[in-house]
C-alpha positions in Angstrom: 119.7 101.6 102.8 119.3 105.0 104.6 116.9 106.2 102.1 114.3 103.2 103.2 115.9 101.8 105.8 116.8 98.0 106.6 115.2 96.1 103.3 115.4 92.9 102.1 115.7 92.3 98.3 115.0 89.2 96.2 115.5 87.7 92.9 112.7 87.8 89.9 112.2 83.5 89.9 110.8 84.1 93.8 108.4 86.9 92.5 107.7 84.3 89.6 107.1 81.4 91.8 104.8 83.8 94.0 102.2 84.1 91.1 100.2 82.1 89.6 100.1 82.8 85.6 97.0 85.4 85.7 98.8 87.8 87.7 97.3 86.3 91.4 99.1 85.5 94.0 99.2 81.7 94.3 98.4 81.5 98.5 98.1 83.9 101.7 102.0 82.8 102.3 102.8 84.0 98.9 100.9 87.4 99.6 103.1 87.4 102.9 106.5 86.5 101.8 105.7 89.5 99.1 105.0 92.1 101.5 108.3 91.3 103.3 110.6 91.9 100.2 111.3 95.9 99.1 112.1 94.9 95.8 112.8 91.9 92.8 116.0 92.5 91.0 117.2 90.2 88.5 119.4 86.7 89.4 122.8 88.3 88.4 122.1 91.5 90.4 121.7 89.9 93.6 125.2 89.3 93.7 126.7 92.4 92.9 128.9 94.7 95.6 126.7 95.9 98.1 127.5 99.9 96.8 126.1 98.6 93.4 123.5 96.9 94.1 122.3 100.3 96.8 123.0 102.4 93.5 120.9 100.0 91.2 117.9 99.7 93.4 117.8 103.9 93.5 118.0 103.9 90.1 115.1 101.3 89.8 112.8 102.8 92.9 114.2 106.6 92.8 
């Protein structure tokens, strides 16, 4: 994205699996692997064209 640069994006199960249910993360690793991703979108969106998914996430961060 030339708004934010080279980002990498993930689905909403990983952000799910990376907390624990009151809102912690669930390890250091899980703390890590979070800082890494720009931003959760759900499991459908992942797969979309790479022009819709660019125009989703500026929706969703812009």
């Amino acid at each position: 994205m030339t708004e934010f640069g080279d980002v990498l994006i993930s689905t909403n199960p990983l952000n799910t699996l990376l907390m624990n249910e009151s809102g912690s993360y669930v390890s250091e690793e899980a703390i890590k692997i979070d800082e890494l991703i720009f931003y959760f979108v759900e499991e459908h969106a992942i797969d979309l064209p790479e022009d819709e998914l660019r125009t989703l996430l500026l929706t969703e961060v812009i």
